[in-house]
C-alpha positions as CSV (number, residue, x, y, z in Angstrom):
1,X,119.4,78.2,120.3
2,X,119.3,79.2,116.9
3,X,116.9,82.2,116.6
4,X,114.2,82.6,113.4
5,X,113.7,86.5,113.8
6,X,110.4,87.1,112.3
7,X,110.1,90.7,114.0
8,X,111.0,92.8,110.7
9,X,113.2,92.3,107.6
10,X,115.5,94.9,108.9
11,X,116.8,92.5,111.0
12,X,119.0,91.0,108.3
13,X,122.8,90.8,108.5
14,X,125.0,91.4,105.3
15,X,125.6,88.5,103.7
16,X,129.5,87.5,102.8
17,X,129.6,88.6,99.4
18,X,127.8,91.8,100.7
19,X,130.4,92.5,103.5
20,X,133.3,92.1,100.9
21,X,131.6,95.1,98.4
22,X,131.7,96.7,101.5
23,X,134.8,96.4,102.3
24,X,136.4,97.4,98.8
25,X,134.2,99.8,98.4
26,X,135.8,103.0,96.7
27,X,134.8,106.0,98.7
28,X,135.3,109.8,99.1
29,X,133.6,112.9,100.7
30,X,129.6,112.4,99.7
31,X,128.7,116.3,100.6
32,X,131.0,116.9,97.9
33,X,130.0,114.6,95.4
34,X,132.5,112.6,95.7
35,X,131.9,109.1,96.6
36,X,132.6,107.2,93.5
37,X,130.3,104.6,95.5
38,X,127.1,106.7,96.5
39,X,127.4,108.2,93.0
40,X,127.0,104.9,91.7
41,X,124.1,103.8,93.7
42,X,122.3,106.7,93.3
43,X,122.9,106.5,89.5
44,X,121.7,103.0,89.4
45,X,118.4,103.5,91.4
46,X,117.6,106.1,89.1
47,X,118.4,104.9,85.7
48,X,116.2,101.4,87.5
49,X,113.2,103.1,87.7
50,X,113.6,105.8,84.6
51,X,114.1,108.6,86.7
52,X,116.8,111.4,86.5
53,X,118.3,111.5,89.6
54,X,119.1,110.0,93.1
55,X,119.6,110.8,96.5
56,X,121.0,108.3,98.9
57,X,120.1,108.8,102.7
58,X,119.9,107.1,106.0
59,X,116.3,105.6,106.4
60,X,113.2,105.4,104.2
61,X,111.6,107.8,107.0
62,X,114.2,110.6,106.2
63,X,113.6,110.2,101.9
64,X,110.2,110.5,102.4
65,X,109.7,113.0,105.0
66,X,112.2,115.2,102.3
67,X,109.8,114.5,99.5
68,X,107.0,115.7,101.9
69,X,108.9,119.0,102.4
70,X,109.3,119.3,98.4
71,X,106.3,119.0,97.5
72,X,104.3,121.2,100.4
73,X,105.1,124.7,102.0
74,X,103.6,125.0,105.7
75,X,99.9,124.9,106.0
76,X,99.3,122.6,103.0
77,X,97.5,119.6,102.9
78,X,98.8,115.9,102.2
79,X,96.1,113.0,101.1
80,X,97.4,109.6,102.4
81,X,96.2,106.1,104.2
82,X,95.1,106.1,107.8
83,X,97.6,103.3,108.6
84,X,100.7,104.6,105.7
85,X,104.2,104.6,107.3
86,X,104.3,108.5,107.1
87,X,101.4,109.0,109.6
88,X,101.6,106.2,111.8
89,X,105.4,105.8,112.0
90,X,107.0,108.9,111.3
91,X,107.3,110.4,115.0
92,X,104.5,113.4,113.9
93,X,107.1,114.3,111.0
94,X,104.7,115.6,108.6
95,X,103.6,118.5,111.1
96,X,107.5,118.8,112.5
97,X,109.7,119.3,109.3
98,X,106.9,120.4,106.8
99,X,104.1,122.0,108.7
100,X,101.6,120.3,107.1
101,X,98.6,118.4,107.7
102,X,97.4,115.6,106.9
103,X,93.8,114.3,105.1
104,X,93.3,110.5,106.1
105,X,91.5,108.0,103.5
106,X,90.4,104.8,105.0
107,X,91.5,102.5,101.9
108,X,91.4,98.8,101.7
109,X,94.4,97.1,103.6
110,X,96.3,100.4,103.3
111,X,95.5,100.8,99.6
112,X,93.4,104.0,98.4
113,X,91.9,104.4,95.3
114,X,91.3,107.6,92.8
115,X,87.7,108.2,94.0
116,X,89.3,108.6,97.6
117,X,91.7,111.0,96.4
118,X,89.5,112.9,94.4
119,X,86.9,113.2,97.0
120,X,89.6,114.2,99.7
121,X,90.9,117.2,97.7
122,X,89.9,120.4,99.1
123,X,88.5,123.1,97.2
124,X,91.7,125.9,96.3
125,X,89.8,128.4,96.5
126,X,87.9,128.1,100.1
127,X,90.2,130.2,102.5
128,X,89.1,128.0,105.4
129,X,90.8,124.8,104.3
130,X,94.0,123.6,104.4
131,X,95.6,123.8,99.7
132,X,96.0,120.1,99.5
133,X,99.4,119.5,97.6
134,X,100.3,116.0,97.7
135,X,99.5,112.5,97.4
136,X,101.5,109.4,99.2
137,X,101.0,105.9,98.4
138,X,102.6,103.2,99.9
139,X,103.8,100.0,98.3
140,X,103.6,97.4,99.8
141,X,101.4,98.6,102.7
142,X,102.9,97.2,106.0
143,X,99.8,97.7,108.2
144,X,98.1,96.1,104.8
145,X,99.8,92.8,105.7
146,X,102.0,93.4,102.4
147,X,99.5,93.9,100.4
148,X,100.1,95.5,96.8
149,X,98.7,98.2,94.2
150,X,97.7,96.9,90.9
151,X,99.3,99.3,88.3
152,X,96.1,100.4,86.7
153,X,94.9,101.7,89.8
154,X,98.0,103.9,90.4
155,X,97.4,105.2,86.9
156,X,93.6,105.8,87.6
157,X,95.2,107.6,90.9
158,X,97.9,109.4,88.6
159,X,95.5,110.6,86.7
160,X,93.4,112.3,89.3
161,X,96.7,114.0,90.4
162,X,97.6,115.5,87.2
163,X,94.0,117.4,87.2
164,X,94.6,118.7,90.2
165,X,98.1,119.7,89.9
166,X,98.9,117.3,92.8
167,X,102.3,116.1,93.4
168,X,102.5,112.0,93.8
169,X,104.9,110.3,95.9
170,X,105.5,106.6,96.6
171,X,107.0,105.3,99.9
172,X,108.6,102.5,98.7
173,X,109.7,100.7,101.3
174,X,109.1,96.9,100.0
175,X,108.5,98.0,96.4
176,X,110.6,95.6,95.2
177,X,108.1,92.9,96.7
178,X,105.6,94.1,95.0
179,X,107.2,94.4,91.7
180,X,108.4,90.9,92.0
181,X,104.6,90.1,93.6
182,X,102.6,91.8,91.1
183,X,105.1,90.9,87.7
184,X,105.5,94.4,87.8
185,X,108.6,96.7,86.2
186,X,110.3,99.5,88.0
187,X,110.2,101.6,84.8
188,X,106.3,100.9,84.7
189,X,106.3,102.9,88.7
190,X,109.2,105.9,87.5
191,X,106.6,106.7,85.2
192,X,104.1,107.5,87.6
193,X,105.0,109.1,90.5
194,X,106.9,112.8,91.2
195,X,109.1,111.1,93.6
196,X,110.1,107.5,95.0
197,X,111.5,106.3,98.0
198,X,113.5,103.1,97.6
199,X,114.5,101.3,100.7
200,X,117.2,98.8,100.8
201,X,117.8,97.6,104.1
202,X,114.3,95.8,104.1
203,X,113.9,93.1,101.9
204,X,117.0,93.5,100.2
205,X,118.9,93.3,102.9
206,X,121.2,96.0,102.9
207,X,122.3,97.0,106.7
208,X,121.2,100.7,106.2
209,X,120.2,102.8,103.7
210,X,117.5,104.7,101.0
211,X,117.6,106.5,97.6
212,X,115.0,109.3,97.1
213,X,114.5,109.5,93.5
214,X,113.4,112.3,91.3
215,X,113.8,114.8,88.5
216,X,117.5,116.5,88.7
217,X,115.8,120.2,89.6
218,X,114.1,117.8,92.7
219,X,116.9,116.0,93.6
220,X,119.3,119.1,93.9
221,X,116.5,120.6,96.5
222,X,116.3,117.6,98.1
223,X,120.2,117.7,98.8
224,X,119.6,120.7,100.4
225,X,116.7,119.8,102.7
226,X,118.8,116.3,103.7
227,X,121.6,118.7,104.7
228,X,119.4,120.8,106.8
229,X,118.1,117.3,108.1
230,X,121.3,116.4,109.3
231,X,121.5,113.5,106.3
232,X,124.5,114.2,105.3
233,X,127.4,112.4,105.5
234,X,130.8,111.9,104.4
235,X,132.6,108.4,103.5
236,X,129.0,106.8,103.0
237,X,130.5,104.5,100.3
238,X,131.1,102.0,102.6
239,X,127.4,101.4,103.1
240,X,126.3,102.6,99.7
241,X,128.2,99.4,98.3
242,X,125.8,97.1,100.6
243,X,123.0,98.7,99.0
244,X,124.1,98.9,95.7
245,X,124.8,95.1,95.8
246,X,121.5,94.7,97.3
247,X,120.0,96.2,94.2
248,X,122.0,94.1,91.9
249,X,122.0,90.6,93.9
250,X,118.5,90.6,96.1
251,X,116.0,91.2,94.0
252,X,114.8,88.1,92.3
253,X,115.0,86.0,95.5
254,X,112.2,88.0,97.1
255,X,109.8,85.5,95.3
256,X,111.5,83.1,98.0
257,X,110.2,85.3,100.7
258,X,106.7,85.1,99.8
259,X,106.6,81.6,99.0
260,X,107.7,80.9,102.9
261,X,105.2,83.8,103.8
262,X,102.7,81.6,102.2
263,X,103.6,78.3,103.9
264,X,103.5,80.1,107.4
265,X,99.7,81.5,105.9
266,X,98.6,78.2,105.6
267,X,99.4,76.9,109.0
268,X,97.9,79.5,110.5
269,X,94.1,79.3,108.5
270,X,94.0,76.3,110.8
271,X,95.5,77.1,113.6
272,X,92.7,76.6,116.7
273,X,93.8,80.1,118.6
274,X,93.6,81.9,115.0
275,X,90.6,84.0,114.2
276,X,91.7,85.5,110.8
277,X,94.2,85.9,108.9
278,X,95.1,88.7,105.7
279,X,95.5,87.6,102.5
280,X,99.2,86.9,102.1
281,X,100.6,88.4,99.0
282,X,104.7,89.4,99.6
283,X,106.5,88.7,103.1
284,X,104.2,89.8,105.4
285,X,101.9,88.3,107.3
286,X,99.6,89.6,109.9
287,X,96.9,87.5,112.0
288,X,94.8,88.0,114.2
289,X,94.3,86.3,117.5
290,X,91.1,84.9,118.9
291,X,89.9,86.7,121.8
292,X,90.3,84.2,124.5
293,X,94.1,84.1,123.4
294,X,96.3,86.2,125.3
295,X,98.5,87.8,122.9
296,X,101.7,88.1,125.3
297,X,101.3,84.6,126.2
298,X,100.9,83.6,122.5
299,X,104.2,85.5,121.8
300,X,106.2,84.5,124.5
301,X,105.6,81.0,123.5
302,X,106.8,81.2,120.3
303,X,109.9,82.9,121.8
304,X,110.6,80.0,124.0
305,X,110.4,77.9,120.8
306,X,113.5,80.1,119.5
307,X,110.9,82.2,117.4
308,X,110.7,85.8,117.7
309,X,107.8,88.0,115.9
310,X,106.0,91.6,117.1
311,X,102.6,92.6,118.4
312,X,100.6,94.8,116.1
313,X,97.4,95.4,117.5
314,X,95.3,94.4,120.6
315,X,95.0,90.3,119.2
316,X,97.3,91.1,116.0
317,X,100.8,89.7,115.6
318,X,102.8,89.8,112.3
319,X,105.4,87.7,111.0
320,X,107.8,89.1,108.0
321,X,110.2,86.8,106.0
322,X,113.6,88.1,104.9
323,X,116.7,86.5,103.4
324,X,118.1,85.7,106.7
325,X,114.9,83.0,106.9
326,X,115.8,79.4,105.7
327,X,113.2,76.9,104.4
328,X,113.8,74.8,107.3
329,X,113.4,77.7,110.1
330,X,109.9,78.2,108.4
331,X,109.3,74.5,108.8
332,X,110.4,75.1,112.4
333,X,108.2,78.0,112.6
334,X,105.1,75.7,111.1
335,X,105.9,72.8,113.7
336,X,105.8,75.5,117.1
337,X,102.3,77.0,115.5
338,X,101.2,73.5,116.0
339,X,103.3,72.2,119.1
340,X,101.3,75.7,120.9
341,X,97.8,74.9,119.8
């Protein structure tokens, strides 16, 4: 049975062409600075968005829980969605590494907007509260169903930060969905935020792998704090190169994605055991279930139809599309939604 793996787009294998960058990949000792490779990548991520510097790491969970410990000291205060990847996902690591706690806004499908922000900044100067220091946004939201910031509204969120001498990170995990989603540059995003983290083994498909970007003065502390992580590692070249081909290959065939994600959208606003489903805007979508549908049963069936996706709630299941998805495993996908109505 040929499997359509709809569980996460980190499920992707390196293409061919991926595998042999990988393999001739030029490499040397990356504490040192001296992987020509990693160099590169990070060089290229940076220059991408108009920032000064790069830091290439494992996961998107270790860049951003660095950029957390830049921008706070212990006892600070970070302002972020109640379903964002660094609350929900993060294994408690905003408390762990940074200390820090965090103020939850309730946004719309995991976006927030300045008023939030601005209303969930706590006064500086009353002892009793935690000195709020940070902002994260997240683009695309996962729990949003991929949904996507319009640039005027990170600006209007800028904005607020810059008045309050807030620092602004993004968690960029699909950001490269919704730059291709929204017609969107990355230079438009460098110039916005204090820090990004870019990941590459989503829906670029890279097998591993994110660049923390930043100022040089940023980047050289966040070196330090991915040693003390336990980030740091030596021939990384060898994975770098998948990433770095991922940034020059993947990137315009993300449209492809979403155009599937839409296809599977439409099946489902029909389906008979569907009760909703959210607005599909990149290459995730999330439905939910009506409530005499069990949601095992409704998963396992798909599974016996070679189909494989994830619970995300009590009646919520999620699909995500990734390069490893051809158009004719979504029109299988399509024909089991109806064969299990």
């Amino acid at each position: 049975m040929e499997w359509v793996d709809l569980r996460s787009d980190t499920v992707t294998k390196p293409t061919k062409p991926m595998l042999e960058a990988m393999f001739s990949a030029k490499v040397g000792d990356d504490v040192f600075g001296e992987d020509e490779t990693v160099n590169k990548l990070e060089a290229t991520a940076a220059t991408l968005f108009g920032m000064e510097a790069g830091l290439y790491c494992p996961s998107g969970t270790m860049t951003n829980q660095i950029a957390i410990k830049l921008h706070t000291k212990p006892g600070d205060e970070i302002i972020c969605d109640f379903t964002s990847h660094v609350f929900q996902y993060e294994g408690g690591g905003i408390a762990f590494n940074s200390g820090a706690s965090a103020q939850l806004v309730h946004g719309n499908r995991g976006r927030i907007t300045a008023s939030q922000v601005e209303a969930a900044i706590n006064n500086p100067h009353d002892i009793h509260k935690p000195v709020t220091t940070l902002v994260v946004l997240e683009n695309t939201s996962n729990r949003g169903g991929g949904s996507c910031y319009e640039l005027a509204d990170i600006e209007s969120i800028k904005q607020i930060c810059s008045q309050n001498n807030l620092k602004l990170h993004l968690d960029g995990a699909r950001i490269f969905n919704a730059l291709i989603a929204k017609k969107q540059t990355p230079l438009q995003f460098g110039q916005q935020f204090d820090t990004i983290s870019v990941c590459l083994s989503k829906g670029l498909g890279a097998p591993v792998g994110s660049v923390l970007l930043g100022s040089k003065e940023m980047i050289n502390r966040a070196r330090r704090i991915r040693k003390v992580f336990g980030g740091g590692m030596r021939q990384a070249g060898i994975i770098a190169a998948a990433g770095l081909y991922a940034l020059e290959n993947h990137f315009e065939r993300l449209g492809i994605d979403h155009k599937h994600a839409k296809l599977i959208e439409e099946a489902l606003l029909t389906h008979p055991k569907v009760k909703s489903v959210l607005p599909v805007e990149t290459n995730i979508v999330i439905f939910n279930l009506k409530e005499t549908v069990e949601t095992n049963r409704f998963i396992d069936q798909l599974k016996s139809q070679g189909i494989l996706c994830l619970a995300t709630g009590k009646k919520q299941v999620r699909f995500v599309l990734h390069l490893d998805v051809t158009e004719e495993m979504v029109s299988t996908v399509i024909r089991s939604l109806k064969e299990i109505a």
